[in-house]
N, C-alpha and C positions, 0 to 999 in steps of 0.2 A: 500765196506764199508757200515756198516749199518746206514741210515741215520732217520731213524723213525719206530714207530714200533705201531702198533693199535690192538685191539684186535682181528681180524682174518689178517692184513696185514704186511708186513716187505715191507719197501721203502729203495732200496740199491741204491749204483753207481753203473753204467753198467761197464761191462768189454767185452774185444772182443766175449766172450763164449758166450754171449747172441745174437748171432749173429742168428741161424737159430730162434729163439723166432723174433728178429726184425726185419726179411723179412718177417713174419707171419702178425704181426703189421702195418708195412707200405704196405702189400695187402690186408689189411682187407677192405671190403665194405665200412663199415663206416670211416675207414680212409682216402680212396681215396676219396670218397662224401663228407664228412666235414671238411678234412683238405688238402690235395694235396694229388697227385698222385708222390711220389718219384722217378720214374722212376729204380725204387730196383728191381731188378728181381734175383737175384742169392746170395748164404749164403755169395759170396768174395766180393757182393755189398753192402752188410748188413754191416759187418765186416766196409768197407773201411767207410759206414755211419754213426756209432758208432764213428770209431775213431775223423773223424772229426765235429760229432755236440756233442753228450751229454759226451762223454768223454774228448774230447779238451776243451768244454767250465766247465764242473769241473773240470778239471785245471787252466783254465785261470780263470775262477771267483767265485770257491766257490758255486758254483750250479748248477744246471743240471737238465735236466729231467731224472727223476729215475727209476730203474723198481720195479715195483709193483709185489710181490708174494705173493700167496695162498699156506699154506700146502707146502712150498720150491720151487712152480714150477711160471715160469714169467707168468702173465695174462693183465698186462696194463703197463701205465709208466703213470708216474704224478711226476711233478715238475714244474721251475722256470728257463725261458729262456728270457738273454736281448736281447730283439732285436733292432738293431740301430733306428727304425723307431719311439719308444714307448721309453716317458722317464723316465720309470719307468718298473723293472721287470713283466713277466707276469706268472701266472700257467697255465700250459699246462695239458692235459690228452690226454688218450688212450684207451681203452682197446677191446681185441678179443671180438669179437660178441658172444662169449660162454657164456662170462661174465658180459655182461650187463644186467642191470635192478637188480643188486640184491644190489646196495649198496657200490660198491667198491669205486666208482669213488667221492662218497663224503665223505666216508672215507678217501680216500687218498688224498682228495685236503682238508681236515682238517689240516692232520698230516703237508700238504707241505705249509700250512697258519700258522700253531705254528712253523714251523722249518723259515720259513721266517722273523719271528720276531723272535727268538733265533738267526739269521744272524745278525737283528740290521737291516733290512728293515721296512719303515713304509708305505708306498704304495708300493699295488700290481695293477696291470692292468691284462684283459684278453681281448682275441679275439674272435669271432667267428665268422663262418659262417650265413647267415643273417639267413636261414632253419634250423640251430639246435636246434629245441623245448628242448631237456631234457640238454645240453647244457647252455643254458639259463639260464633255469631253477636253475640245479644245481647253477649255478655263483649266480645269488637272493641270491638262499638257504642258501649261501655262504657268505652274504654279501656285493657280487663286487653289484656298481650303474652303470646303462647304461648311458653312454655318449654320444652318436648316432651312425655315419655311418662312416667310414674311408677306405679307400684304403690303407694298409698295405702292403708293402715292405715283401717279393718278391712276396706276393699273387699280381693279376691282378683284381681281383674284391672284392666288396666291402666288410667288414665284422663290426659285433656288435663290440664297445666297450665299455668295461668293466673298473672301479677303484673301489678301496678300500682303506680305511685308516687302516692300521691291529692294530693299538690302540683299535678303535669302533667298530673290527670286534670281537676282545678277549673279549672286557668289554660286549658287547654283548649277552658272551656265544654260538654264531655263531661258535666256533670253533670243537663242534659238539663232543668233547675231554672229 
């Protein structure tokens, strides 16, 4: 299902087909250094990853981390994941080391900041690793305030965090739309 559309990107819901695309993702360099190490090594573990994080939880709540295509093909995921630990949703991103630097990733965390207030959400939160410069960055760019330093559930060390009030981020014109 299509959930946003920008002018070079489509943000869908996953389905299990995206399965060899998100064992791609979860071994990427930069995913394993700034977000975790999945421990995904095979398309049946991808698959089995899919069904139980961004596909169970858009079912269960209405949002999801999405994947992000170029030209029909998957390049990143960017979306909105609760996690028990943060009391407010957070946006997430992704994307293959092919694709960085050119723009995707705050395009897409535009679309998934207006699609977050078309849900009827008014704070968003993010995480990050305390070393990711362009990360950061983006989140400013974005809007989110740094709040300081947290130990976040199931990470083990410590990482940035991130809020936003998506009223001040729209009136802003932050939304980059």
């Amino acid at each position: 299902m299509k959930i946003a559309e920008t002018a070079r990107l489509i943000l869908r819901t996953a389905t299990l087909d995206d399965a060899p695309f998100y064992l791609a993702l979860l071994n990427d360099p930069g995913f394993i250094t700034h977000i975790a190490d999945r421990n995904v090594r095979t398309v049946d573990a991808a698959r089995q990853s899919l069904q139980d994080g961004p596909i169970a939880m858009q079912a269960a709540r209405g949002h999801s981390m999405y994947v992000v295509e170029l030209n029909g093909a998957p390049i990143g995921m960017s979306g909105l994941i609760k996690r028990d630990a943060l009391p407010e949703p957070d946006i997430g991103y992704a994307f293959l080391a092919a694709h960085c630097g050119n723009g995707y990733a705050w395009e897409a965390a535009c679309a998934v900041l207006q699609h977050a207030q078309a849900l009827g959400m008014a704070r968003i939160m993010a995480i990050t690793s305390l070393d990711n410069i362009a990360s950061i960055r983006l989140l400013e760019k974005c809007g989110l305030r740094y709040q300081g330093v947290q130990t976040i559930a199931p990470y083990t060390t410590d990482s940035n965090v991130y809020l936003a009030e998506l009223g001040a981020i729209m009136a802003a014109g932050r939304s980059g739309q």
